[in-house]
Legacy VTK file of the C-alpha trace (Angstrom):
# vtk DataFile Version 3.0
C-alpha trace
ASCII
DATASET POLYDATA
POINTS 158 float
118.618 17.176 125.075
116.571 17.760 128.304
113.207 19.599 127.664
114.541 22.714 129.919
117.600 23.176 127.826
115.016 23.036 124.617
112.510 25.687 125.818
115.613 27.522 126.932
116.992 27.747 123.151
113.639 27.995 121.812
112.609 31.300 123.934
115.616 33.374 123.501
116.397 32.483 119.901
112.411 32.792 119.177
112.783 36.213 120.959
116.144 37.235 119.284
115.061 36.021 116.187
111.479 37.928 116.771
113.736 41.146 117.261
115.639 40.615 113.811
113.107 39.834 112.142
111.192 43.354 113.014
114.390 45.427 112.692
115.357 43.880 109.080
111.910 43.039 107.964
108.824 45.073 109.597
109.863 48.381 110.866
111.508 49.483 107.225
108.963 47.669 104.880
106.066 49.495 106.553
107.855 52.659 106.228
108.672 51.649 102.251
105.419 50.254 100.978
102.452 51.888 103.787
100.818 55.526 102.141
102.176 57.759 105.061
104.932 57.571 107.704
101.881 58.059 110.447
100.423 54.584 108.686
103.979 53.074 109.051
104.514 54.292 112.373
101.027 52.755 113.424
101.760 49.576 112.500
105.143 49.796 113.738
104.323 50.653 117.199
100.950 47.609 117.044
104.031 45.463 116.133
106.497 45.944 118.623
103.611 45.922 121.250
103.433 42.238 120.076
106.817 41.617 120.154
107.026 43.011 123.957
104.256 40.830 124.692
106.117 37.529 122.982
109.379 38.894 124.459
107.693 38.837 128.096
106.743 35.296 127.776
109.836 34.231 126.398
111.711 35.440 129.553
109.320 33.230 131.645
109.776 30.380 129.809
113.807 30.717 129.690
114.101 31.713 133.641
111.735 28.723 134.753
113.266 26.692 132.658
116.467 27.894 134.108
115.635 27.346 137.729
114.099 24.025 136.788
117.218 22.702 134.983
119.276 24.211 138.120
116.925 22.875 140.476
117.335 26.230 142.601
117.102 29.819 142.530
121.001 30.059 141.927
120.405 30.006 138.521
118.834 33.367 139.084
123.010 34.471 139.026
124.128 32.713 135.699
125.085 35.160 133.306
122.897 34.204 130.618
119.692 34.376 132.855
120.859 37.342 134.229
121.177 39.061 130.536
117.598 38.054 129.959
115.623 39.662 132.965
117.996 42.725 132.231
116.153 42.351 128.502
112.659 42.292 129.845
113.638 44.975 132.509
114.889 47.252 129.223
111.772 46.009 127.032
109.096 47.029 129.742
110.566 50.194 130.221
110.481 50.732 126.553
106.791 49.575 126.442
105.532 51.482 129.337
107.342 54.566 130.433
109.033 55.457 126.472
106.454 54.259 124.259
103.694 55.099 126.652
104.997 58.901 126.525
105.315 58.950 122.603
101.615 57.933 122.104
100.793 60.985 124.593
102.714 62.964 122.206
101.485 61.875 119.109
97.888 62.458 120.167
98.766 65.854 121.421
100.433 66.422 117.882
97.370 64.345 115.473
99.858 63.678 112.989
104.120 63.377 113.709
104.868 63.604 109.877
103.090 66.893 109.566
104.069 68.349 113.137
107.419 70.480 111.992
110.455 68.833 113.536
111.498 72.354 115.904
108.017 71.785 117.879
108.330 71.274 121.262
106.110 68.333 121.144
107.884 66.789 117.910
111.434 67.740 119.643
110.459 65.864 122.320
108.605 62.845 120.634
112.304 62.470 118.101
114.447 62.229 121.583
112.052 59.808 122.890
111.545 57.816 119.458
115.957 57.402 119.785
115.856 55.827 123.585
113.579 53.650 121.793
115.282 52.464 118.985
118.400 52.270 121.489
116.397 50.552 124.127
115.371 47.697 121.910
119.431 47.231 120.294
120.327 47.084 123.417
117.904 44.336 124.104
119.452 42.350 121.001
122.618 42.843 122.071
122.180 41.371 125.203
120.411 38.911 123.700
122.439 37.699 121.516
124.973 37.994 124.171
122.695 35.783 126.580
122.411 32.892 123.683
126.388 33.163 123.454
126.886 32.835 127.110
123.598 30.204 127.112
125.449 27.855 124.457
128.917 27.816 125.842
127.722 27.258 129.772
125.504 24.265 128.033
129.101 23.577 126.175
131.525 23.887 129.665
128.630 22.376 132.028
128.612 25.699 133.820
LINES 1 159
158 0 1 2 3 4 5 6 7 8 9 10 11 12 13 14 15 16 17 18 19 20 21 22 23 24 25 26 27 28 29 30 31 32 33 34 35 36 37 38 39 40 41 42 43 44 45 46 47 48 49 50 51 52 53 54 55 56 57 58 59 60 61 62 63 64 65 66 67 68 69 70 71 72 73 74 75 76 77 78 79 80 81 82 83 84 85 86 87 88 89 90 91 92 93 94 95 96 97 98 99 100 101 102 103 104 105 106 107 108 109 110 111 112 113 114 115 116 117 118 119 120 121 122 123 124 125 126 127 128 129 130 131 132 133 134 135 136 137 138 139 140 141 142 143 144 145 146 147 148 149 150 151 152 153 154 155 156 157
């Protein structure tokens, strides 16, 4: 196994698996065991700030090690590569326009759990909180979709 295909595999199944492992593990255990939902929904949005961050540098490592293992910029066009730059391109708009707008919110609001859901501010921080949550499933999606794709071009040479 060539060390590009490794750090391929490792950064989008360390990335997928990062995903899964907030969605089934972090997000609903912080909302089960933390005191309030503004406590869960603190460390919930610290979290996924971590997981854009390792998600960023996953897509670095899997597109160089794309164009290095294609030895040009074509690789920029395989599927799989082009399913992961659509993944950061979905994760920093998630990070920095959505999420960016929701902490506005909250500290316009002080508390969400407390702020009555027919506020204007709460209406609007709810709509924002689903692009979010459908934001980052599409980002699994697709990247479970780019390891697919990944494993069978590695499987058919293309």
């Amino acid at each position: 196994m060539s060390i590009c295909r490794f750090l391929r595999v490792f950064a989008l199944g360390t990335w997928v698996g990062a995903i899964i492992f907030f969605v089934a593990g972090v997000a609903p255990v912080a909302f089960a065991v933390l005191g309030s939902r503004d406590d869960a929904g603190a460390l919930v949005r610290v979290s996924l700030g971590r997981l854009h961050t390792l998600g960023l540098i996953c897509a670095v490592v899997f597109v160089v090690a794309s164009l290095a293992a294609a030895g040009s910029v074509s690789a920029l066009a395989r599927p799989a590569v082009l399913g992961v730059i659509l993944m950061a391109a979905l994760m920093f708009t998630s990070q920095n326009v959505v999420m960016k707008r929701m902490r506005i919110l909250q500290g316009q609001m002080g508390s969400v759990d407390a702020t009555p859901a027919d506020n204007a501010l709460r209406s609007e921080f709810d709509k924002l909180h689903n692009i979010s949550v459908r934001l980052e499933g599409a980002v699994l999606l697709i990247g479970i979709a780019s390891i697919f794709l990944m494993v069978r071009g590695d499987l058919t040479g293309k």
